[in-house]
C-alpha positions in Angstrom: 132.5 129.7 103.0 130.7 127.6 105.6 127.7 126.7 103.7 128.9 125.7 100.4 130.6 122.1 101.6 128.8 119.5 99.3 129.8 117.2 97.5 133.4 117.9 97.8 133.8 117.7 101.5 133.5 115.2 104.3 130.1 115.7 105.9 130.2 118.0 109.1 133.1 119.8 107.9 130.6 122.9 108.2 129.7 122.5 112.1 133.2 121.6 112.6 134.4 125.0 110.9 131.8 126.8 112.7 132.4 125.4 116.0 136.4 125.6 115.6 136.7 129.3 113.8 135.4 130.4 117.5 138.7 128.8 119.4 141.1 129.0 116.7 142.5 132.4 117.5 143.3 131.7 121.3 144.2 128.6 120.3 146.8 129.9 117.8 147.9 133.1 120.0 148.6 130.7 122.6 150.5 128.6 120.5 152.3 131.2 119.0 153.4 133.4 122.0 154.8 129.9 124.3 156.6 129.6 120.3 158.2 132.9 120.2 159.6 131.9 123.9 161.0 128.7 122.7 162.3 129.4 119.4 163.6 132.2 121.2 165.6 130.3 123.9 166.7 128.0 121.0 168.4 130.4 119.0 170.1 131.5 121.9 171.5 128.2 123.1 171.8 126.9 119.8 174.2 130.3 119.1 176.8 129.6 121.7 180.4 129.2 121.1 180.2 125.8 122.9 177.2 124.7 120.8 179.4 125.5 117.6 178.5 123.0 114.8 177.1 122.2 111.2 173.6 120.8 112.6 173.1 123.5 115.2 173.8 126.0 112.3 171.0 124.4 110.5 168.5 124.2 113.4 169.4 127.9 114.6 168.0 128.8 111.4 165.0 126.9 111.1 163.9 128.3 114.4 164.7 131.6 113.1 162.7 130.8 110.5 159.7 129.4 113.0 160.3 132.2 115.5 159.5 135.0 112.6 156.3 132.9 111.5 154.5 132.9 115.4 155.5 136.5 115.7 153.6 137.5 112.5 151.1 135.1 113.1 149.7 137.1 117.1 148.7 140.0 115.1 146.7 138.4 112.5 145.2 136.1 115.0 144.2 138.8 117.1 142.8 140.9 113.9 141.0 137.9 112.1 139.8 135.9 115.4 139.5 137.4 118.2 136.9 140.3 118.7 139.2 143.0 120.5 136.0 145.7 120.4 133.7 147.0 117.9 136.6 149.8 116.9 138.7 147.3 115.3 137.6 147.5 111.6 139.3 144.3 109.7 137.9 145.4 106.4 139.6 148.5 106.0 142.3 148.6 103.2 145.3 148.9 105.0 143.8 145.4 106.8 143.3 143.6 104.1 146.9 144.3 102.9 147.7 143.5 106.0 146.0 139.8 105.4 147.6 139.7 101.8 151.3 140.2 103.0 150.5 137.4 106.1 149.1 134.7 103.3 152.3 135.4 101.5 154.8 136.2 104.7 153.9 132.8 106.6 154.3 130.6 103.5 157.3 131.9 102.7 159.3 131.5 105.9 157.2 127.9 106.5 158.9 126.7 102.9 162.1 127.9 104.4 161.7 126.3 107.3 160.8 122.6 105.8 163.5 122.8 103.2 166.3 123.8 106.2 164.2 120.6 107.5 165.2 118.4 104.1 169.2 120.5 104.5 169.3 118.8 108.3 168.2 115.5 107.1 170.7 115.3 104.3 173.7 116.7 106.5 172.6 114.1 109.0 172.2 111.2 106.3 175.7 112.5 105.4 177.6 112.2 108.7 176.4 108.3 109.5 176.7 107.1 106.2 179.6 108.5 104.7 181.4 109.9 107.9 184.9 110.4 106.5 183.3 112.5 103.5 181.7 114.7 106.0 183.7 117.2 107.0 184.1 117.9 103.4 180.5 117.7 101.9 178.9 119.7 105.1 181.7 122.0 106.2 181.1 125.6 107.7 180.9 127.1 104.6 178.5 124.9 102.6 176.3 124.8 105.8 176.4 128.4 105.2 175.6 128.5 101.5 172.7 126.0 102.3 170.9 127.8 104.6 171.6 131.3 102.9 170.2 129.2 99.8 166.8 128.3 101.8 166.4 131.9 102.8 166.7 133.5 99.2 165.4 130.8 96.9 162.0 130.1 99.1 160.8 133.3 98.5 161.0 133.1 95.2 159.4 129.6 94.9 156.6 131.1 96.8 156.5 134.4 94.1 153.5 132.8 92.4 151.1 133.2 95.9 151.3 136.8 95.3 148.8 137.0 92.3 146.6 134.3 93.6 144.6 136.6 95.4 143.1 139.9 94.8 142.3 143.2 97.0 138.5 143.9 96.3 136.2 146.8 96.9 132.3 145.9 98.2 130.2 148.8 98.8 128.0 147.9 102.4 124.5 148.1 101.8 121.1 147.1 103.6 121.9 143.1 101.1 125.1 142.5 102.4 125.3 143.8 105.5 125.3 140.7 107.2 128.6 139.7 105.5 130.2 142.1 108.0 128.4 142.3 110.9 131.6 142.3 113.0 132.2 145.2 111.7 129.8 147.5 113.9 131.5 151.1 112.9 130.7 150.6 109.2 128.1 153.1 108.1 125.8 151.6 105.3 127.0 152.6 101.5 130.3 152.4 102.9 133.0 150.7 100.8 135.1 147.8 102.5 137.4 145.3 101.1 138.1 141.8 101.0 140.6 139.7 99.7 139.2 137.0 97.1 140.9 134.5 94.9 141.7 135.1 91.3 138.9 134.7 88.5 141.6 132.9 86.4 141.0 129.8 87.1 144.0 128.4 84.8 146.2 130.9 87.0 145.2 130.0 90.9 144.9 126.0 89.4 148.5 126.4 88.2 150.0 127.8 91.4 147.9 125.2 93.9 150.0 123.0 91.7 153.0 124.7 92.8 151.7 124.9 96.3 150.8 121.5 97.0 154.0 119.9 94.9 156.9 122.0 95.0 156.1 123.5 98.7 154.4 121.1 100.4 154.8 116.9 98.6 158.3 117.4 97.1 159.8 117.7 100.6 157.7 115.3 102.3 158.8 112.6 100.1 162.3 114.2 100.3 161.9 113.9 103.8 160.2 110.3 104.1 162.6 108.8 102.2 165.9 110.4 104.5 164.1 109.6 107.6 163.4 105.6 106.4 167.1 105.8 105.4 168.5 107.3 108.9 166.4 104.8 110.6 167.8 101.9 108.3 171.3 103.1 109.2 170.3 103.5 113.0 169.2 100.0 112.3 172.4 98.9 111.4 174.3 100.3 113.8 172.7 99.1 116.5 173.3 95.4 115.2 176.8 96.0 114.8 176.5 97.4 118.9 175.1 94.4 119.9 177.8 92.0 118.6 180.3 94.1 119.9 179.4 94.0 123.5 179.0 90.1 122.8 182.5 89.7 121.4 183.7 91.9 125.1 182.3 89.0 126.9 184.4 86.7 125.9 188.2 86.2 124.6 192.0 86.4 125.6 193.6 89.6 126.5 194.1 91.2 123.7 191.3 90.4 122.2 189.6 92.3 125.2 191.7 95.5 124.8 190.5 95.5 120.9 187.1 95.1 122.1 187.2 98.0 124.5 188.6 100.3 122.2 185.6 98.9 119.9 183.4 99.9 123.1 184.5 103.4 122.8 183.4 103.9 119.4 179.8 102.1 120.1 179.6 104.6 122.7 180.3 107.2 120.6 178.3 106.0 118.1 175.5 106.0 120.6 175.6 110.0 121.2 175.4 110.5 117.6 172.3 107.6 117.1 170.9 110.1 120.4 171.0 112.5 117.9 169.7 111.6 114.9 166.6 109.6 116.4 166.1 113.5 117.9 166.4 115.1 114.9 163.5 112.4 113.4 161.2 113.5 115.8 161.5 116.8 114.4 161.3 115.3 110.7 158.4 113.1 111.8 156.5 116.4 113.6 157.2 118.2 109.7 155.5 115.0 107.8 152.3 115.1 110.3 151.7 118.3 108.9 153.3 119.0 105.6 151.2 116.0 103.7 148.0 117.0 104.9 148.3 120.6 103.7 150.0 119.1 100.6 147.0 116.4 99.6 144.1 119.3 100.7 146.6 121.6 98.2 146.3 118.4 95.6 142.9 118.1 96.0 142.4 121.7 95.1 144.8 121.9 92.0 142.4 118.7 90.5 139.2 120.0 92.0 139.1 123.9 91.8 135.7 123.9 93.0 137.2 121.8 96.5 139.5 124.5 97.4 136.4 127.2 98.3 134.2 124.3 99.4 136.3 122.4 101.6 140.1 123.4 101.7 139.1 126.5 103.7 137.2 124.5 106.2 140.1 123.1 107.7 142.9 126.0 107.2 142.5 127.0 110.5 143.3 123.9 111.9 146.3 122.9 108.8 147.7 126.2 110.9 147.9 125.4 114.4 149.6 122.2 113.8 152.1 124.0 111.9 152.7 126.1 114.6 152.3 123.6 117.2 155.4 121.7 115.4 157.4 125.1 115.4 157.0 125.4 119.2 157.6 122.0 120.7 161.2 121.5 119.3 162.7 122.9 122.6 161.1 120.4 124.4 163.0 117.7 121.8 166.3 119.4 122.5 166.1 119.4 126.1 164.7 116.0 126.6 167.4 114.2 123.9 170.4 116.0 124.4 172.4 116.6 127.7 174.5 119.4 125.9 171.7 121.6 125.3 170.0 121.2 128.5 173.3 122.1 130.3 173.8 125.0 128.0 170.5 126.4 128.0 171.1 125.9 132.1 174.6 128.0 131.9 172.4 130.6 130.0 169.9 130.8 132.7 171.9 130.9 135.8 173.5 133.6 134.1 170.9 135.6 133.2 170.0 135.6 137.0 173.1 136.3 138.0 173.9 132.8 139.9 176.7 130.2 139.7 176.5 127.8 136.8 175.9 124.3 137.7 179.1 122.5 138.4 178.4 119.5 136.8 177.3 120.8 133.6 180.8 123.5 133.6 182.6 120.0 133.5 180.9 118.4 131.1 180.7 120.7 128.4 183.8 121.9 126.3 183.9 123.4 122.9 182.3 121.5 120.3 183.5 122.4 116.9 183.8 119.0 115.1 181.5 118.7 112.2 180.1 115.5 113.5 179.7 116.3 117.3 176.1 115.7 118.6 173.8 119.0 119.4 
């Protein structure tokens, strides 16, 4: 795949596949494994009964979602990348249907995972814009139904992978042995098999259509134009912050009292700006990723010929971002939201046994309000 970048590719996309492809699976194992931790921890805190709300329903299940993708990604990292011994045979057949069910396995819960992405975004769009429709429009049980919805309809959107690609015999002879050098048990005129795309080319053109629109540019623009609208209505908001703290300044009595009840709400309105500008970092870490892969898919649904030549140069990489964004949302959480740190800190003191941290036991109560911040 390395050699054939021409015309179609940006030149040294062939050293730089060459020199990456020998990184890429500690990279990715590494990325994967601190991932499974997080996601991990996330799904626990995010669970509690104090935690209890629409949004951290949402985000529980995106990182359920991310948490099944890393822990399916280690074993086909380790297979594909990293050279465990000269035992480890990654052309046998039960290997290569190994690879077949990972192209289609990680797709599938990545789609679920940017569409519960697009779900938080609306629900979010929802509670600062039209707060008094909220606890209708995003109650517990159409939370529910969305996510449920993101879980059975993905896998069907991403159906059409499955006969993309094709389970091939090659016999090894004295020609091709070089093809599979890695694998050192292989007698010659020995049969292996590799996975290759489909020969109809109408077929795999149609579904990189599908790929790179429905899975990968309908979101992002879904998602670009929530985020611009959250950030107009964050925009807003904040005005509206500023002249109330300059009408506190001034006036007669009562005019003061109105103004400090008008405090309280900007103050409120401030934990759930926290909030939403949190939950745009994750949107923004799901753009940085999801229109790459969805131009490169683009590219390869007009081009056919790009796809083999250049797409596959830069897969590797198109998946260790992903993964990097499905492992650094812990660190969001717990540096933009008090709750969750002091929830996640509950957790652990518990875990080991100690006393839970005063402050935090104080702080927290119950939060089941639709609107509450995470």
């Amino acid at each position: 795949m390395a050699g054939d970048a021409g015309a179609y590719c940006v030149p040294g996309a062939s050293d730089f596949y060459r020199g990456y492809s020998r990184l890429h699976g500690y990279i990715a194992v590494a990325i994967c494994v601190v991932g499974s931790v997080t996601n991990s921890i996330n799904i626990a805190v995010l669970s509690r009964r104090e935690m209890t709300s629409t949004t951290n329903s949402i985000l529980t299940g995106l990182a359920v979602a991310d948490l099944l993708v890393m822990l399916e990604y280690i074993p086909y990292a380790l297979h594909m990348n990293i050279k465990i011994g000269p035992q480890v045979n990654r052309n046998t057949y039960s290997w290569t249907v190994f690879v077949y069910f990972h192209s289609i396995f990680s797709q599938t819960f990545h789609t679920i995972s940017i569409w519960l992405a697009v779900t938080l975004a609306v629900w979010r769009y929802i509670a600062i814009a039209f707060p008094q429709r909220n606890r209708t429009w995003c109650s517990k049980k159409n939370t529910t139904l969305a996510i449920v919805s993101a879980y059975v309809i993905c896998p069907i959107l991403c159906l059409p992978i499955y006969f993309a690609m094709n389970i091939v015999p090659s016999e090894v002879t004295h020609q091709n042995s070089s093809e599979f050098a890695e694998d050192l048990s292989l007698p010659h005129n020995r049969t292996v098999y590799v996975l290759e795309m489909s020969k109809n080319v109408e077929l795999v053109t149609a579904i990189m259509w599908i790929y790179s629109v429905i899975l990968k540019l309908v979101p992002s623009i879904a998602l670009s134009i929530l985020s611009t609208c959250l950030i107009s209505k964050l925009t807003t908001t904040e005005r509206r912050r500023q002249k109330l703290l300059k009408r506190s300044m001034v006036g007669p009595n009562e005019a003061e009292k109105q103004c400090l009840q008008e405090e309280a709400c900007a103050r409120r309105a401030s934990r759930t700006d926290r909030t939403t500008r949190m939950l745009l970092a994750v949107l923004g870490l799901f753009l940085s990723t999801e229109v790459p892969q969805g131009l490169l898919g683009l590219a390869s649904a007009i081009a056919p010929d790009f796809f083999k030549s250049c797409y596959g140069m830069f897969g590797d990489l198109m998946d260790v971002l992903a993964l990097f964004t499905s492992s650094v949302n812990f660190v969001l959480y717990c540096s933009m939201s008090r709750q969750f740190r002091c929830t996640f800190a509950r957790l652990a003191r518990r875990l080991l046994t100690g006393p839970e941290p005063a402050k935090c036991a104080a702080k927290l109560e119950p939060t089941t309000q639709v609107t509450g911040p995470l």
